[in-house]
C-alpha positions as CSV (number, residue, x, y, z in Angstrom):
1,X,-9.6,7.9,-10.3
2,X,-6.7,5.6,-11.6
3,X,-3.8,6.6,-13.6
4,X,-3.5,4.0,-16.0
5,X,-6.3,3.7,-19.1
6,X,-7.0,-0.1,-19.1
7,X,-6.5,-2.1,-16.5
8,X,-5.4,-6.3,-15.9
9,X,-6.8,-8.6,-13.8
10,X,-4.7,-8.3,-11.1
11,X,-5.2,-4.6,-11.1
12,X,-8.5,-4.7,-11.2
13,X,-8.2,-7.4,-7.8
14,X,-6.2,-4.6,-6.2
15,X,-8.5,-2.0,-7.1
16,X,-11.0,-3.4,-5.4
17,X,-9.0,-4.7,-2.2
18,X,-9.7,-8.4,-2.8
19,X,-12.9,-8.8,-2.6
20,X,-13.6,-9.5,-5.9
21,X,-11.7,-12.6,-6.7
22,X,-10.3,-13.9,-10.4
23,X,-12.9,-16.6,-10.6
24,X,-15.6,-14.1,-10.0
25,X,-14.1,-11.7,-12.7
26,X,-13.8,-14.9,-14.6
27,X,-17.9,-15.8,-14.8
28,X,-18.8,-12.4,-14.8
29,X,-17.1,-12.3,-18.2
30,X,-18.4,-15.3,-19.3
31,X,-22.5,-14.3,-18.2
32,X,-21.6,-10.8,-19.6
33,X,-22.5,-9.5,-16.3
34,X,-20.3,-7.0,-14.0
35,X,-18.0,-4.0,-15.8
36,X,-17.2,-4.0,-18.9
37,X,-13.8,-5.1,-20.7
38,X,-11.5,-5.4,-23.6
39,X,-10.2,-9.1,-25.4
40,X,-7.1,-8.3,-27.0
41,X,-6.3,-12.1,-27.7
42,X,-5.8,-14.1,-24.8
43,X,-5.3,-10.8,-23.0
44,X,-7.9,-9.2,-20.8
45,X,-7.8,-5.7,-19.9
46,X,-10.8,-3.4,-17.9
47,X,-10.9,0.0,-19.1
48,X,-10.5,2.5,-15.7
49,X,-13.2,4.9,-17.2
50,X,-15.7,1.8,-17.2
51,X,-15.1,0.2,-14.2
52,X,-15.6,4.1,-12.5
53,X,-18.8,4.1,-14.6
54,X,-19.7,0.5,-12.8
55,X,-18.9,1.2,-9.7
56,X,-21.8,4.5,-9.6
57,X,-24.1,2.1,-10.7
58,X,-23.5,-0.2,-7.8
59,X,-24.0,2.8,-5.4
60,X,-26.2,2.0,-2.3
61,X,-27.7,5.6,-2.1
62,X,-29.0,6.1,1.9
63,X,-31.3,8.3,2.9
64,X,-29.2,10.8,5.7
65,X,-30.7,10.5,8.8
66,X,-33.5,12.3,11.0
67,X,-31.7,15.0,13.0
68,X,-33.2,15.2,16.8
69,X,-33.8,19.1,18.0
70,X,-30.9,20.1,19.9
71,X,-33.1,20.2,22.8
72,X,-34.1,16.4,22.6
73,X,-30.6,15.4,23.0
74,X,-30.3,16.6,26.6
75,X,-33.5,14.3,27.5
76,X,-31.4,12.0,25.9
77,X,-28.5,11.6,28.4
């Protein structure tokens, strides 16, 4: 979990490694799509609590796998 309560834009780019560019952040916003965030004037800030609350919704859940008897695996080899 992050440290800080809100979060800028750049942050919020480093949080998620680059992947998600300004731009991006930029129409989300504007199509009131992706995590939710503050407009303190021209200042744009993404709470840390939301963006943790995004991210779990965007969790691909997979199913764990089908575990061979140990015995299978020597056929295996």
């Amino acid at each position: 979990m992050t440290s800080h309560a809100y979060l800028t834009l750049e942050e919020v780019i480093t949080r998620y490694r680059g992947q998600v560019s300004e731009s991006t952040l930029r129409n989300w916003r504007a199509m009131r799509i992706g995590p939710s965030f503050i407009k303190i004037g021209k200042a744009v800030l993404y709470p840390a609590s939301e963006l943790d609350r995004w991210d779990k919704s965007n969790l691909v859940v997979c199913r764990t796998s089908r575990s061979l008897p140990l015995e299978d695996y020597a056929s295996i080899g």
